[in-house]
N, C-alpha and C positions, 0 to 999 in steps of 0.2 A: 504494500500500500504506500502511497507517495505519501512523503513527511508534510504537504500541502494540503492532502485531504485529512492526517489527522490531525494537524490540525485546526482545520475545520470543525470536525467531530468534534474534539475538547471543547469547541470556543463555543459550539452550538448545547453542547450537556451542560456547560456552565450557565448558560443562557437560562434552561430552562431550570438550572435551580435556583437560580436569584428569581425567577420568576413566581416561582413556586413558593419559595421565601415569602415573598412579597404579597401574594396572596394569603399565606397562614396567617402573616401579620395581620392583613384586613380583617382577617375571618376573627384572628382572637382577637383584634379590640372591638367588634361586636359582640362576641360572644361574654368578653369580660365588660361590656358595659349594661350588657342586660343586668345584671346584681347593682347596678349605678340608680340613685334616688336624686327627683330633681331638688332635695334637700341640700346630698351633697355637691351639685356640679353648679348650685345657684349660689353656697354657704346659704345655706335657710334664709333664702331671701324674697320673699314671696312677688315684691316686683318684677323681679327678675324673672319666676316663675311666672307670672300677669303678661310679660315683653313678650316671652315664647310664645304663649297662647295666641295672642295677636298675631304675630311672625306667621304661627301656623296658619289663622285664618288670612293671611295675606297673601300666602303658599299656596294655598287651595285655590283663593281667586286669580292668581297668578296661573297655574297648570290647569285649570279649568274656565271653559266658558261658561260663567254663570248669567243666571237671568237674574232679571232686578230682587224678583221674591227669594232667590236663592242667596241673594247677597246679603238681605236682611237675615235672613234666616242664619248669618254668621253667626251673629250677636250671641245665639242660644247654641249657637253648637254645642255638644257636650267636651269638655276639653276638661281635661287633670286642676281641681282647686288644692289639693292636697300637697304638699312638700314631699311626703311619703310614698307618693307617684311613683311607677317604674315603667310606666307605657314608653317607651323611648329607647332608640340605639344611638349610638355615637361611631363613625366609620372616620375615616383620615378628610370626605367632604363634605358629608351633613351629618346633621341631626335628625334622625326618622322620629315620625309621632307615630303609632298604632293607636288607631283611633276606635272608639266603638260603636256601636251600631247607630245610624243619624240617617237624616233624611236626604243628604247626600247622595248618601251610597258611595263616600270615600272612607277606603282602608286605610291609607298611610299619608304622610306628608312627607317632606322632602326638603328640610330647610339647610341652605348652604354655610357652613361653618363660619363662612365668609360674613354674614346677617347677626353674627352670635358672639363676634368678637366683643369682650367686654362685659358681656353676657355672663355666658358659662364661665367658670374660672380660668385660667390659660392651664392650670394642671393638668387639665383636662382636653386641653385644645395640642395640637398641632402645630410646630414651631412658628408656619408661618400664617395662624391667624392667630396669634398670641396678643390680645391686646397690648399695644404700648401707648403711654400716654405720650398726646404730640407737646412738641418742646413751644415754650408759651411762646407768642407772639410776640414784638417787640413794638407793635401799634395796640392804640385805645383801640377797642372793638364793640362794634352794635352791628343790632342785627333790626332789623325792617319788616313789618310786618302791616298786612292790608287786611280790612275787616269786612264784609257782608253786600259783596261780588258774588258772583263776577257784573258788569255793568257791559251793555255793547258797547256803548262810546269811548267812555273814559277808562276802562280796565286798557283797552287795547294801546289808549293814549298814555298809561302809565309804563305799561311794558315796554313801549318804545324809548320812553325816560328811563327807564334802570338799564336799557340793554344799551343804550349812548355813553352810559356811566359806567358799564360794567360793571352793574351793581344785582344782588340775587335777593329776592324777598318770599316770604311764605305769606300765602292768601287763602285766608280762611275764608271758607265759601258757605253760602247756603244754599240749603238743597232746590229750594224753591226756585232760584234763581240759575242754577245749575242745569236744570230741565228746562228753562226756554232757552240758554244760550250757550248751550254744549260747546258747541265750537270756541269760546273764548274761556270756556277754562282748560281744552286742549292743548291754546294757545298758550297759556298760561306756563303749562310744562314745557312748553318746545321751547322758549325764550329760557329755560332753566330754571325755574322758580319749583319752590316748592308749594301743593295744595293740602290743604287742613281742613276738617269739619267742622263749622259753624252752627250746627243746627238749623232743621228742615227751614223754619221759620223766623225764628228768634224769640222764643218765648224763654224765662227764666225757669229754669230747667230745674232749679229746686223747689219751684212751687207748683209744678204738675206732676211730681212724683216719678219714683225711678223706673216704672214703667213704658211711660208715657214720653220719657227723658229719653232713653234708651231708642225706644220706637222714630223720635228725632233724630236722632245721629244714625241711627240702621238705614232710613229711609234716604239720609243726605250718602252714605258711604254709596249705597246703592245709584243713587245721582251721578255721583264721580265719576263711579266705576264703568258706567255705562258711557258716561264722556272720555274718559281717558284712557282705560281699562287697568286702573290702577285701584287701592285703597288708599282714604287719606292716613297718613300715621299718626299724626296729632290733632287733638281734639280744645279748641277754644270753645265755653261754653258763653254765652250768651250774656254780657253783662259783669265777666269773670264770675258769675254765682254760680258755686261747685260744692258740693259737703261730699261724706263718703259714702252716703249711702245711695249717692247720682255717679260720683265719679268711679266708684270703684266698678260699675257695670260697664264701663266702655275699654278696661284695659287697656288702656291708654295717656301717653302723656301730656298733662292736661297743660297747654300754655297761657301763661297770663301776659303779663307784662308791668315794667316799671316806669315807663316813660308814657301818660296818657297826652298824645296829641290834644286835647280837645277841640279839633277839628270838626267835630259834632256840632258842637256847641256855639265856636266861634263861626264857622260857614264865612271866614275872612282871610287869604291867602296870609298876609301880614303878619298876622297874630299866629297863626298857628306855626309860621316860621318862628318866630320870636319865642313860643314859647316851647317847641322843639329845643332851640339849640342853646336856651337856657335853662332844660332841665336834663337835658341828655350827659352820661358820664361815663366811664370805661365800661361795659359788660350789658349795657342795658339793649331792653327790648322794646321798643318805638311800638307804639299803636298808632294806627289811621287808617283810615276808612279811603277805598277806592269806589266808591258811588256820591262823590260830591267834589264837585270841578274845582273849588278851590282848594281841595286837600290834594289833589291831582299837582293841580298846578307849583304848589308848595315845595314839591319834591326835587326837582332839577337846585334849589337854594339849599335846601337842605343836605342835601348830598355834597354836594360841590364847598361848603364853609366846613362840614366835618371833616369833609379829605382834609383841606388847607390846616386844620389842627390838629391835624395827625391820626384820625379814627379811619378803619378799615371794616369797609362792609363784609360779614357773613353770614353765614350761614346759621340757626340756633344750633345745629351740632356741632358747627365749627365754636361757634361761643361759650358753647356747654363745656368743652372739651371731652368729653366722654358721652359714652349712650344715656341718651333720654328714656327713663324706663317708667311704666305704665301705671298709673295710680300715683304719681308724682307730679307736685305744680309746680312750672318753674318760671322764674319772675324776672329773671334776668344771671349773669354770669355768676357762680357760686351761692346762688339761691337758689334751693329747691326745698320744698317741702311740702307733707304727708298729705291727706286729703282733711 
């Protein structure tokens, strides 16, 4: 036999026991994580456990084409409340949920490792989704945020003002208004912004009880989804009024904020500039409203006098520096707190 073809042979038997390797390994960190509780891979963190839940219902709507009624129907899914949970594998890419029997008729979920950094412990994780905290900023930072859009006119005329400025904002939307002008909260995301659930309507959500609360935000995800084919991930309620016996139904991170335009109120480009950029400070979360032409107009001044002293627009998770997790209100940079 010529010394070419063995070795060949060698290089190809070597081949397949790395390979072989490499699959035992897969096989045993499923098998070893089936005995894993999402007690220990969260540290008893029940947020944490609330983030999945979510993730997983976002998972679904993401690998599945759902209908409006099937997207409400997330809300009630039956999904793990217990820390003591074992429905779950952990493989070197996702996180599998084993789900039980639901109207569905989905078996498993499929969440990418990638979605859970920060999440799950990194003990737990794969070297390269090991959370690492990013290294701080060495600009003031805020982040931008539009309230109870989308609007045809002026939404569109704002997105042209952040995307001049290169600037990214989250716009919390109502569902109501969602379903006549699908198209511009599509647009919304093409420009890169991020979309948030405002409830159907706008009513205070703590005063028509957690049912009826719940049935608002189901109704507006289902809005979104059907415009963009996304879910919103964060949840602005209506008035900032949240208790925990509203919030904690939407597993989700509830945003407030600490900087109130009252752009509402004043309905006067001038003032609302004015009182932006002397209330705004390093970490904070700017409120205003993209359905009234002078809080529109306000934005090119306000943007353009923060750069010049040094603030850099992002993102709320770029602000947060770490994941935003569910049943947590957060008010601006290094404040968050419980429902």
């Amino acid at each position: 036999m010529k010394i070419s073809k063995i070795l060949f042979l060698v290089a190809t038997s070597l081949s397949f026991v790395a390979l072989s390797q490499t699959t035992n390994a897969a096989t045993q960190t499923v098998k070893s994580s089936r005995n894993l509780t999402f007690k220990q891979i969260t540290a008893n963190n029940s947020h944490r456990l609330g983030t999945i839940r979510q993730l997983t219902r976002s998972q679904i709507a993401t690998d599945h084409k759902l209908t409006g009624k099937q997207v409400q129907y997330l809300a009630s899914l039956p999904l793990p409340k217990r820390l003591s949970a074992k429905n779950f594998t952990i493989d070197s890419q996702n996180l599998t949920m084993y789900l039980t029997k639901n109207k569905l008729n989905v078996k498993t979920a499929r969440i990418p490792l990638s979605k859970l950094s920060g999440i799950i412990l990194n003990r737990y994780m794969p070297s390269k989704y090991k959370f690492k905290a990013p290294v701080s900023s060495k600009h003031k930072v805020v982040a931008l945020t539009f309230d109870d859009g989308p609007d045809p006119t002026l939404t569109p005329r704002l997105l042209k003002i952040l995307k001049k400025a290169n600037v990214h904002a989250t716009f919390f939307e109502v569902g109501s208004s969602v379903i006549r002008y699908p198209q511009i909260s599509k647009m919304v995301l093409k420009y890169g912004n991020q979309i948030g659930n405002h409830s159907w309507n706008h009513p205070q959500l703590t005063s028509i009880g957690r049912l009826k609360a719940l049935n608002q935000i189901a109704l507006t995800d289902a809005a979104i989804y059907k415009a963009t084919g996304t879910l919103p991930e964060f949840v602005r309620p209506p008035y900032g009024a949240i208790n925990s016996s509203v919030g904690s139904a939407f597993d989700r991170p509830i945003i407030q904020w600490n900087v109130d335009s009252r752009d509402w109120a004043y309905l006067n480009t001038t003032k609302t500039i004015n009182h932006v950029l002397a209330t705004t400070h390093n970490g904070s979360v700017i409120l205003m409203h993209d359905i009234h032409a002078t809080s529109v107009a306000a934005v090119p001044t306000i943007i353009s006098t923060l750069k010049k002293r040094g603030y850099k627009f992002v993102t709320l998770q770029e602000l947060m520096q770490k994941p935003l997790l569910s049943n947590y209100q957060y008010f601006g940079k290094n404040d968050y707190r419980g429902l």
